[in-house]
DOKOLMAR-106152 format. One line per 3 residues: number of its first residue (from 0); their letters; for each residue x, y, z of N, C-alpha, C, O. Coordinates in steps of 0.02 Angstrom, whole numbers. Layout:
NUM) a) X,Y,Z,X,Y,Z,X,Y,Z,X,Y,Z; ...
# end
This chain:
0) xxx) 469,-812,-889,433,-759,-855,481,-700,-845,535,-706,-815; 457,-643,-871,494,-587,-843,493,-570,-792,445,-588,-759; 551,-521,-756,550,-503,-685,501,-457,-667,493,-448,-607
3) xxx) 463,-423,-713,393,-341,-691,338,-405,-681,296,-405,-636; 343,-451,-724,290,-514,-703,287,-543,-609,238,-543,-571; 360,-564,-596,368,-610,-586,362,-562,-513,351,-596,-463
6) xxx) 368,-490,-501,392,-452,-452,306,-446,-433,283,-457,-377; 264,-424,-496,179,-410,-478,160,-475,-458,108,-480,-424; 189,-519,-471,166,-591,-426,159,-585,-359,106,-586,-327
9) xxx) 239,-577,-329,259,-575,-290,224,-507,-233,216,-504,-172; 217,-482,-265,196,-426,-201,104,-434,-214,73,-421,-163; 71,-450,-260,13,-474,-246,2,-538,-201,-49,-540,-167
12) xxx) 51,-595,-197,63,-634,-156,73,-626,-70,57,-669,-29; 94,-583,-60,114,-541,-4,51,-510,20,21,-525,72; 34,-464,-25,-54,-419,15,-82,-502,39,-95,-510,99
15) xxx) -89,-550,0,-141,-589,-7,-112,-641,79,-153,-661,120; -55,-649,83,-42,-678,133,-65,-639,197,-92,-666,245; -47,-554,191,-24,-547,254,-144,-515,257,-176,-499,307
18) xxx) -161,-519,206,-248,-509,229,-269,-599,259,-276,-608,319; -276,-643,221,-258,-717,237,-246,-702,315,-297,-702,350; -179,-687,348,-169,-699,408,-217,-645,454,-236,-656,511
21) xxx) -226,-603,425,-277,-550,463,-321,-595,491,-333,-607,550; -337,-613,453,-439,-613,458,-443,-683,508,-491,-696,545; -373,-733,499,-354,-781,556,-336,-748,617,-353,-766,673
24) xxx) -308,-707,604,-292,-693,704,-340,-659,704,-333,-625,754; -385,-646,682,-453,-606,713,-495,-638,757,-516,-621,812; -508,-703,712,-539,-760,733,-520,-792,791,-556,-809,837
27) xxx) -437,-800,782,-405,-846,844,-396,-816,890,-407,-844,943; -361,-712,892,-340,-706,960,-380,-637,954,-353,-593,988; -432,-616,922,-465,-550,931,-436,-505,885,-395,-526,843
30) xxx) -454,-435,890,-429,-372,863,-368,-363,875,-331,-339,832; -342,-385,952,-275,-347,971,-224,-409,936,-166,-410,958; -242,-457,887,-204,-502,877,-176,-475,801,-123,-499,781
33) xxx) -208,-432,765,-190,-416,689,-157,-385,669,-123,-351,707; -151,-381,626,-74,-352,590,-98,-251,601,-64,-207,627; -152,-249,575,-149,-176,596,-158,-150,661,-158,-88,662
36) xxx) -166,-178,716,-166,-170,783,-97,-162,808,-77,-110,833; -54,-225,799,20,-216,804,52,-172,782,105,-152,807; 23,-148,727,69,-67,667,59,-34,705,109,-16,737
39) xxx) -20,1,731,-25,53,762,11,40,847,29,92,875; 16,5,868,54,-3,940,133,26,919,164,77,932; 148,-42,877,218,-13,864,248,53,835,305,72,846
42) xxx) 195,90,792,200,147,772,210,214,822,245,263,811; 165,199,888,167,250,944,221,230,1007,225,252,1064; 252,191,980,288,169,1033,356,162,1024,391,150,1073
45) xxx) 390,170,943,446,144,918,448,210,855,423,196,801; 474,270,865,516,320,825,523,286,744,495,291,689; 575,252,773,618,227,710,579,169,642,599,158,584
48) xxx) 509,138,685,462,105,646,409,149,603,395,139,544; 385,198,643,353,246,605,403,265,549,395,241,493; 466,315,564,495,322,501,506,280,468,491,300,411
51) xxx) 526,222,465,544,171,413,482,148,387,494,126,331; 424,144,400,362,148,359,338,210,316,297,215,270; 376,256,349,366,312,302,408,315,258,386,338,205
54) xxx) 473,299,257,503,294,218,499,246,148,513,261,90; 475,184,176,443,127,111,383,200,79,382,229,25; 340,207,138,287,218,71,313,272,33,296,280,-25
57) xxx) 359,318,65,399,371,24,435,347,-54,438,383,-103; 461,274,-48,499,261,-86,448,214,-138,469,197,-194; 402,201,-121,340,148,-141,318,225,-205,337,233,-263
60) xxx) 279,266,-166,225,308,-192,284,370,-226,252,371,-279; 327,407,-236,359,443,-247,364,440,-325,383,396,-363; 340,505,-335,333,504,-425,376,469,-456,433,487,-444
63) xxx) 371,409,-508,408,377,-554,454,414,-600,435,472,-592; 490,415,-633,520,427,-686,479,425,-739,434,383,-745; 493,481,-791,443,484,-846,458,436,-894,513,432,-920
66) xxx) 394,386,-911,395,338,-940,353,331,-963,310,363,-933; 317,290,-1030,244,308,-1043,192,280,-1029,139,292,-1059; 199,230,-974,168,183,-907,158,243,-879,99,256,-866
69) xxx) 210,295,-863,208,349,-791,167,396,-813,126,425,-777; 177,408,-877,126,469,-913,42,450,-940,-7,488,-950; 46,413,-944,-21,362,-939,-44,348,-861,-101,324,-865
72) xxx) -37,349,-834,-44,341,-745,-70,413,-729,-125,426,-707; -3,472,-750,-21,526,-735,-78,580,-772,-102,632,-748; -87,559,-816,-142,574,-859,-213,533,-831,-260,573,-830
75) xxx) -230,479,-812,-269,462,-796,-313,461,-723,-371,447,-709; -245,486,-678,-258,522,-585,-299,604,-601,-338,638,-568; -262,613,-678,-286,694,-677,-370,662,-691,-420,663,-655
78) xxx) -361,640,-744,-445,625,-772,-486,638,-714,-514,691,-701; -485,574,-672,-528,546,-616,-522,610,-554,-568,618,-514; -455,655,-553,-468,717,-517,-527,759,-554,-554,787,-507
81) xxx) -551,773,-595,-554,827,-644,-633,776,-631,-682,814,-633; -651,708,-618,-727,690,-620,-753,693,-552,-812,694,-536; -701,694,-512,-722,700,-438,-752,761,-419,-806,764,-390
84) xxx) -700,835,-445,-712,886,-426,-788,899,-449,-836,920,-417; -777,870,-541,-870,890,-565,-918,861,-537,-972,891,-541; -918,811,-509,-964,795,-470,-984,793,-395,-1029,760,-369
87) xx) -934,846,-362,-947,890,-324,-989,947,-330,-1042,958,-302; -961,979,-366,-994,1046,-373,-1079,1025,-432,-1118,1070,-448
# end
């Protein structure tokens, strides 16, 4: 197994755990028990957590290097911009 395999495992594994545990502490200890309840507490309450979440998704979402995965990606956000707008207007 290659590691681009073995890494999309791994972080699909992860969403899947940490929704999995959601939808359990919903059940067991309410709303104020879930993972997005805790973000937003800790987010208004802790400086340095907000930035460091901004910082992942900074480093998560931050344009790739041109590659032809990246140019194929970026060609295809334009598409779906370019069908949104027409079917607005």
């Amino acid at each position: 197994m290659n590691i681009v395999k073995l890494t999309q495992m791994v972080v699909m594994a992860f969403i899947a755990s940490v929704l999995i545990y959601d939808v359990y502490a919903v059940f067991q200890g309410g709303t104020t028990a879930t993972v997005s309840y805790t973000v937003r507490v800790w987010a208004s309450e802790y400086v340095a957590f907000t930035f460091g979440i901004g910082f992942i998704m900074g480093h998560l979402f931050w344009p790739l290097r041109t590659t032809p995965q990246a140019e194929k990606l970026k060609l295809r956000i334009i598409e779906l911009e370019a069908l949104i707008i027409e079917k607005e207007s």
